[in-house]
SELUM-901426 format. One record per atom (N, C-alpha, C): x, y, z. Coordinates in steps of 0.1 Angstrom, whole numbers, plus 5000, padded with zeros to 4 digits. Layout:
<recs>
XYZ
...
</recs>
This chain:
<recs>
085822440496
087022380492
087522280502
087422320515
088222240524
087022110528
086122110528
084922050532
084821960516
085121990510
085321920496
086921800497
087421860503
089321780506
088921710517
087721740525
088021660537
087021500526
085821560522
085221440521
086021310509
086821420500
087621350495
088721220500
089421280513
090021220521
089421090530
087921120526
087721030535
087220910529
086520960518
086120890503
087820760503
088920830502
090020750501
089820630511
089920690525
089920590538
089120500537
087720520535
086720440530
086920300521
087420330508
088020240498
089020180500
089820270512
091020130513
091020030523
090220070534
089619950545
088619890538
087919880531
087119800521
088119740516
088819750507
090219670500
090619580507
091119640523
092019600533
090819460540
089419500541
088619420550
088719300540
088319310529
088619200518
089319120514
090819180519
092319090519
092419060531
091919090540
092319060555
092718900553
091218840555
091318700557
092318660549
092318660535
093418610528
094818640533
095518720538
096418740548
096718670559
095318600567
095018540576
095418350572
094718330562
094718230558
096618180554
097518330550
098518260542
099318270560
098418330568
099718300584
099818230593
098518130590
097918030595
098417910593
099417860581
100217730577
102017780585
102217890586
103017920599
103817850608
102017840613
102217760628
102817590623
102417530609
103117420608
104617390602
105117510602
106117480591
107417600596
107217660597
108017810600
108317800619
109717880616
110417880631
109717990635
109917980650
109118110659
109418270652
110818280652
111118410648
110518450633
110718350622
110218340610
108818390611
108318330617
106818310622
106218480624
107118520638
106718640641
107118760627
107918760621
107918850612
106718850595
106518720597
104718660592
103718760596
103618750606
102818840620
103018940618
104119020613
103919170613
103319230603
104019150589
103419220577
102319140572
101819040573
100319000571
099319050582
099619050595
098619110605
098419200607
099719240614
099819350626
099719510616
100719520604
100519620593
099119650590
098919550582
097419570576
096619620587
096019520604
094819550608
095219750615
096619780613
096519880620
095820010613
095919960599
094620010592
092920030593
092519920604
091419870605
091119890617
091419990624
091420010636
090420090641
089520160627
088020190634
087320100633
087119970628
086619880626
086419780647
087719820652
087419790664
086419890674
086320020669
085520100672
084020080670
083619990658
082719940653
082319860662
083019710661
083019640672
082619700682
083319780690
083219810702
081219880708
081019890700
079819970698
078619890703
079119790691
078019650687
078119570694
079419540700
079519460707
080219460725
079119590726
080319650740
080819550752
080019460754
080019410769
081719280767
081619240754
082519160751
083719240748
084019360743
085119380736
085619470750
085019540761
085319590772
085719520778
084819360784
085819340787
087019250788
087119210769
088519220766
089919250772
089319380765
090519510766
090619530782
089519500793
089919520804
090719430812
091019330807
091419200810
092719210806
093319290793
094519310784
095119440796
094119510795
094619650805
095419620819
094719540828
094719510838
095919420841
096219340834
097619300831
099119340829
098719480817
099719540812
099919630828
098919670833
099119770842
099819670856
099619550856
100019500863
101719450870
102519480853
103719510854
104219640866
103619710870
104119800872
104419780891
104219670897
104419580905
104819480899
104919430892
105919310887
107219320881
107419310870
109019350865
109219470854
108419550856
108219700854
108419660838
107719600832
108119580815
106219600807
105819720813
105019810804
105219760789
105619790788
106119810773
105719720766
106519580772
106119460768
104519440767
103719460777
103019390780
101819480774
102519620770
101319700763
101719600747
102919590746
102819550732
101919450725
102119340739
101419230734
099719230738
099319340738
098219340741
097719430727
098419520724
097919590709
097719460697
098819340700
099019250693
098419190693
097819120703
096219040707
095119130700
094819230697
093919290692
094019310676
095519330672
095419280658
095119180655
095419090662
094918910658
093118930658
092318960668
091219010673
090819020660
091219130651
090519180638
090519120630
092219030624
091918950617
091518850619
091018760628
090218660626
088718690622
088118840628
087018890629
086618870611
087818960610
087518980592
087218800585
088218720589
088318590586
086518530585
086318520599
085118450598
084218490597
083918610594
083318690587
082718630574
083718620565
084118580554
084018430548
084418350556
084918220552
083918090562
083118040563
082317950572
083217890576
082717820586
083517710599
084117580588
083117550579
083517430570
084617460559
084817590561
086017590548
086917600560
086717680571
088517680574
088417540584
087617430585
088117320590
088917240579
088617250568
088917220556
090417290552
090717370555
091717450554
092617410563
092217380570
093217320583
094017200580
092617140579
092916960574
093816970564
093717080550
094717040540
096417060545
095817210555
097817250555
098417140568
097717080580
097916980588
098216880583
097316840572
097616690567
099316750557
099316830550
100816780547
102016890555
101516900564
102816920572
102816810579
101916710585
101716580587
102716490575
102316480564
102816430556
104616440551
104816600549
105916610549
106916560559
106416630571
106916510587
107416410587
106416320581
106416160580
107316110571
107416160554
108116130549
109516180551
109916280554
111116290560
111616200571
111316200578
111416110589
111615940582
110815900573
111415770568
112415760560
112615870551
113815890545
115015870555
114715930568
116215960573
116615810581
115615700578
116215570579
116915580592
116115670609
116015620619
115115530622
116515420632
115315290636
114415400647
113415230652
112515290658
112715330677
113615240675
114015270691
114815420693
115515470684
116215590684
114815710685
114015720676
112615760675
112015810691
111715670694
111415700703
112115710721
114015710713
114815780728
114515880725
114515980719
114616140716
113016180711
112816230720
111216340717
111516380700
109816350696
109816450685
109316560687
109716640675
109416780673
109416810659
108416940658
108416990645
109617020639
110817040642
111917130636
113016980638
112316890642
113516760640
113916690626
112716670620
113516660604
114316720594
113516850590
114716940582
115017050590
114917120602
115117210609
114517300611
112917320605
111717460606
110717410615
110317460620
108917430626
109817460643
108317420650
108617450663
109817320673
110517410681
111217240684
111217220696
109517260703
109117250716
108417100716
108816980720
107916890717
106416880719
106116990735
104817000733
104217140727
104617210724
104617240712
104117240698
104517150693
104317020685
103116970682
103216880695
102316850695
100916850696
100516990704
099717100702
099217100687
100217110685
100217220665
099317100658
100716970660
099316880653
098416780653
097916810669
096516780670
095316800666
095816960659
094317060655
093816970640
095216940627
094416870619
093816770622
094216650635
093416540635
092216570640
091916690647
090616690653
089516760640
090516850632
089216920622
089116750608
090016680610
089716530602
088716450609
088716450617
087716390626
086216430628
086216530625
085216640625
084716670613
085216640600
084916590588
084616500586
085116390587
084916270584
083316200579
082716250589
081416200586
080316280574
081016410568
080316470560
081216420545
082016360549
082816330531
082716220530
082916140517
082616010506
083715950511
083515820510
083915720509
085915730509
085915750493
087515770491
088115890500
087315990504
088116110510
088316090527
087115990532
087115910544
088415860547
088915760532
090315690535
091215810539
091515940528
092716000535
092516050542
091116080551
091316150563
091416070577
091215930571
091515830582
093215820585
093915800569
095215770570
095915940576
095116020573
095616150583
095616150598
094516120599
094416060610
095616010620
095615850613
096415780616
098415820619
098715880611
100015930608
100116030619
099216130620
099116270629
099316180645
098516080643
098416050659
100015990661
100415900652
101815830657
102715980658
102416060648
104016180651
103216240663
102316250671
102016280681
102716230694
102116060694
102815980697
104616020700
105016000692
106716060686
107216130698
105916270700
106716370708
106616330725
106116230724
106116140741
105216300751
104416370745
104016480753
102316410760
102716410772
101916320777
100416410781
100416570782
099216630782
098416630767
099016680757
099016640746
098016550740
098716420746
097816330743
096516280747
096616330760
095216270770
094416380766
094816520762
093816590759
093216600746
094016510736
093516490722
092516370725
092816250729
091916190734
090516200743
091016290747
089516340756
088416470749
089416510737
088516570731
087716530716
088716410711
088016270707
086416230710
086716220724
085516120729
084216200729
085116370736
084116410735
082816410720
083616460706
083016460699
082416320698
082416220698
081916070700
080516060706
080716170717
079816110728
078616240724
078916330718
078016440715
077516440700
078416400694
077416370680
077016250678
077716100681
076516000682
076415920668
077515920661
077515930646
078215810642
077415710634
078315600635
080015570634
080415710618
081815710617
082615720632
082115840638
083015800653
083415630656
082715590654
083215410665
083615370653
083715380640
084915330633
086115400632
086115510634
087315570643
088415530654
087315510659
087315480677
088015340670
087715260665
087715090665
089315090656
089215170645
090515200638
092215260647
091815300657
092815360664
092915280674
092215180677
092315050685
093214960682
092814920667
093214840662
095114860657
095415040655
097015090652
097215030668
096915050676
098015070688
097414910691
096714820691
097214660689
098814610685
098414690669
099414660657
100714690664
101014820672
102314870679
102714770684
101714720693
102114640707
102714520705
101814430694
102214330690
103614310682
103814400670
105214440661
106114480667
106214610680
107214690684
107214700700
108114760706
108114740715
108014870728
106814880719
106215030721
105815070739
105114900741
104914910759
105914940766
107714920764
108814940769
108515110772
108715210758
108615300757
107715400764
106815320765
105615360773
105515350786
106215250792
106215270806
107315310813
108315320803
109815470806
109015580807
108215630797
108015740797
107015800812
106015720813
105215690824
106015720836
107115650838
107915660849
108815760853
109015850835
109915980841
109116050850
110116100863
109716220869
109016330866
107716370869
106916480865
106816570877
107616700877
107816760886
106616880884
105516840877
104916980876
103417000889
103416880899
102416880911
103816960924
104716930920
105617070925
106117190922
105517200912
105617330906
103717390909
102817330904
101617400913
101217470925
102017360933
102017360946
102317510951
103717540943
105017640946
103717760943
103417750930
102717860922
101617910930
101017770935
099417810944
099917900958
100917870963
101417940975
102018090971
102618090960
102618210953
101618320954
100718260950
099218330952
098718390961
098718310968
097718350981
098618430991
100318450987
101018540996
100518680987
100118670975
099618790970
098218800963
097518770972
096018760966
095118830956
095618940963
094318970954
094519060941
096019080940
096719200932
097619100924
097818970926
099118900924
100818960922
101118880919
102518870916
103419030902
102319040897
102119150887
103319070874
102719110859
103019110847
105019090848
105119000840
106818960842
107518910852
106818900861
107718810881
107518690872
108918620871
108818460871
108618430889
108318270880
107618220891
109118160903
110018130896
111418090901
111217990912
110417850905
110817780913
111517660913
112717650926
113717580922
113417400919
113517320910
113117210904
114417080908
115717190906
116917060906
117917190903
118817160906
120317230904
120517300897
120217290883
120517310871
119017380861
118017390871
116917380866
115617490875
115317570872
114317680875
113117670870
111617670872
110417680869
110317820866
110117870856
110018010853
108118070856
107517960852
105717980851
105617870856
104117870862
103317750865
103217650861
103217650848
103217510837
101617490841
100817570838
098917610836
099017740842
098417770825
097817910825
096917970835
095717860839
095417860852
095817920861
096817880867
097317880875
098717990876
098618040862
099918150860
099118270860
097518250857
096518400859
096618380872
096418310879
095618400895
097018410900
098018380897
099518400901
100018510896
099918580886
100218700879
099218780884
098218780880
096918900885
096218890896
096418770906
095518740919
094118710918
093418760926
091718730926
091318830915
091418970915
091319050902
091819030893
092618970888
093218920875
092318790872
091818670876
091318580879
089618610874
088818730881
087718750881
087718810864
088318890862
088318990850
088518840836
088918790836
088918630830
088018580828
087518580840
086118480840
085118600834
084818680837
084018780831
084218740816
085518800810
086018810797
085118650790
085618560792
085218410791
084018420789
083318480798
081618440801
081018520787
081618620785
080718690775
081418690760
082618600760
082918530748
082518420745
082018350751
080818230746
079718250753
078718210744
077218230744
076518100739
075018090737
074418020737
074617930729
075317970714
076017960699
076617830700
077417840712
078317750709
078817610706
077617540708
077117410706
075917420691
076417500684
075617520674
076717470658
076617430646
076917380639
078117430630
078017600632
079017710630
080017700640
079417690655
080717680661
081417590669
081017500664
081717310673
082517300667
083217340656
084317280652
085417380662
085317480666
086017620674
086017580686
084717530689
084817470705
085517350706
085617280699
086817150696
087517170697
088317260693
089617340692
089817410707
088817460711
089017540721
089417460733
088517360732
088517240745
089817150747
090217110733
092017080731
092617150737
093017300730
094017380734
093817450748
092817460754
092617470770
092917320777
092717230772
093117120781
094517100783
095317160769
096217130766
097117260777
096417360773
097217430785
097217460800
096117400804
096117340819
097717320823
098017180815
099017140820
100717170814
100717280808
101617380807
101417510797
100717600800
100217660797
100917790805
101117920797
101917990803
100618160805
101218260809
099918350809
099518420791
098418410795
097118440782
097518580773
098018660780
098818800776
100318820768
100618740759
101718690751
101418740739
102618750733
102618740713
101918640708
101218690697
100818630690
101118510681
102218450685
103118350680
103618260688
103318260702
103618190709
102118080711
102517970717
101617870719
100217860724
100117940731
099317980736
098018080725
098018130720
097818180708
096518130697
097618000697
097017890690
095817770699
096117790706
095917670715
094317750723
094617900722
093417980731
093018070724
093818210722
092918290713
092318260701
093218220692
092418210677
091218120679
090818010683
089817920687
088818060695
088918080707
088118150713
087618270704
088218330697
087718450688
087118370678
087618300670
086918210663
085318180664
085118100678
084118040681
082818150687
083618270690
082318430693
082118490682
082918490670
082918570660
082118490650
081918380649
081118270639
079918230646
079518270657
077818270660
076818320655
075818330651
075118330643
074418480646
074418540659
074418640658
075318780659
076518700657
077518800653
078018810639
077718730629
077518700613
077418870607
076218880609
075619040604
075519090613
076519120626
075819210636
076419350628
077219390621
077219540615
078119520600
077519570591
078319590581
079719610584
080819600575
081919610575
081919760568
083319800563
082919920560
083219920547
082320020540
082220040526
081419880518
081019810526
080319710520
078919680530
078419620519
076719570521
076919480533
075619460541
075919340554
075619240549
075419190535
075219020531
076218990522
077319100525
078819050519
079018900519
078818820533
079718730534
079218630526
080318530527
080218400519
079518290525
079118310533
078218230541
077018220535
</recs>
């Protein structure tokens, strides 16, 4: 009788993580337009009942993982551990830092389930649609509101500057919508003719509200991840790209008086080679243990004005965790990409990945955060992304209650 209740019980468990592994992605997919539309707080409550709920259901599934994939998911979690534990010389906030590490691991699953499920070419595709009209919506708002162009560009844009949702970090922002121009770009050369035009005019629009937010890492690192794709695929549409984005910022130069704007902005004070400075000396008075989990970095900038982090993640790991915090990274890193990676499934992830790490070089805060903050976007989801869509992690184990040629691939 009891041996009969247990297998019953489990018979249930079985069917509803099958259910759950099934809806995952779809959950995934509706928290992912989020990041373009929805305020931080909005955002995180997204996060709890599409993610964090559901994967806590799925949590032998990381046991799974963990099996199949030991050398990576250890050390993960050792990297998450070593952190959390590191509060306890830093600003004693455990708590926090266990949280956001359970929370990194629900994200962990659902993307797992995601690309699992869904190939690289639907969710670049997926990208492009919810980027291009939060791109769009942007745009048109913004011309309705019948600011000239010099007001535009005194005051940074940001996502939450037209009707008031979205993020209203200008880099930030900018961050956010980079990703559709880079997965349009990245398209481009596999679609017709007419769909070329709106991913050019996506393109185009994405770059000026880029532009907009005057975020000067932002940009060099969209551009440099541009080229990169240019110089590695080799593909004619690239240099009509290349030649079309030439030709907008001509058009600027000549119509508006965009070089003014451009060499104010050039000229503001960039106090963040004193903020390194501060950070790197930070370090090395605590080498090898660092600073531990929650010590701001407190350095003084101007009167009115404190550096709380490094402004590069970089530089906020070996500053938070020292040389062991640092090494455990690089490990983690090394066995999250693999040979794969330059492979067809996963360049569109490394694209992403190479943005949002360029992009946090130069303010980037530590790696061990909620899943809603910038960082997030810009590192984890790309990085799990681009290990979880290699070709031999595809079918490395059935999911549960289903066959291993489930996916849609």
């Amino acid at each position: 009788m009891i041996s009969a209740s247990i297998h019953y019980l489990s018979g249930i468990c079985i069917t509803m993580q099958k259910h759950l592994y099934k809806w995952m992605p779809i959950c995934f997919l509706i928290y992912l337009p989020t990041w373009f539309f929805l305020r931080t707080s909005q955002q995180e409550t997204f996060f709890y009942f599409l993610i964090a709920l559901p994967t806590l259901f799925l949590s032998t599934r990381l046991y799974q993982l963990l099996r199949n994939d030991t050398r990576t998911i250890v050390s993960l979690i050792l990297f998450l551990v070593y952190f959390s534990f590191s509060s306890f010389w830093g600003e004693r906030e455990f708590n926090k830092a266990i949280k956001s590490g359970v929370l990194l691991l629900c994200l962990l699953l659902a993307v797992e389930t995601t690309v699992h499920r869904f190939n690289t070419k639907f969710l670049a595709n997926f990208i492009t649609i919810i980027g291009g009209a939060a791109i769009c919506t942007h745009g048109f708002v913004s011309l309705l509101s019948n600011t000239e162009f010099s007001n535009i560009m005194s005051n940074r844009f940001s996502l939450d500057t037209t009707y008031g949702w979205g993020r209203s970090n200008p880099i930030d922002s900018a961050i956010i919508l980079g990703l559709p121009i880079i997965s349009a770009w990245w398209l481009f050369p596999m679609k017709n003719w007419s769909l070329r035009t709106l991913l050019l005019l996506l393109i185009i629009c994405g770059t000026i509200l880029i532009f907009f937010t005057q975020s000067r890492g932002p940009i060099l690192a969209l551009g440099a991840t541009l080229l990169i794709v240019t110089l590695i695929r080799k593909d004619r549409s690239d240099i009509v790209l290349m030649l079309s984005g030439c030709i907008l910022f001509v058009i600027l130069f000549f119509f508006t008086n965009i070089d003014e704007h451009i060499n104010t902005r050039i000229s503001t004070p960039d106090y963040r080679i004193h903020i390194w400075k501060e950070s790197i000396a930070q370090f090395l008075a605590h080498f090898w243990i660092g600073q531990g989990f929650g010590h701001n970095a407190n350095i003084p900038i101007s009167p009115d004005w404190t550096a709380g982090h490094a402004h590069s993640f970089v530089l906020e790991i070996i500053r938070v965790g020292g040389i062991i915090g640092a090494s455990l990274f690089c490990i983690m890193l090394f066995f999250m990409l693999n040979r794969f990676i330059f492979t067809s499934a996963g360049f569109f992830f490394l694209l992403w990945l190479i943005f949002g790490t360029l992009c946090l070089l130069t303010n980037g805060r530590l790696l061990l955060t909620y899943p809603w903050r910038i960082e997030c976007f810009a590192f984890w989801i790309p990085l799990l992304c681009l290990h979880f869509s290699s070709p031999s992690r595809i079918n490395d184990i059935a999911p549960p209650g289903l066959p291993p040629n489930w996916s849609t691939r």
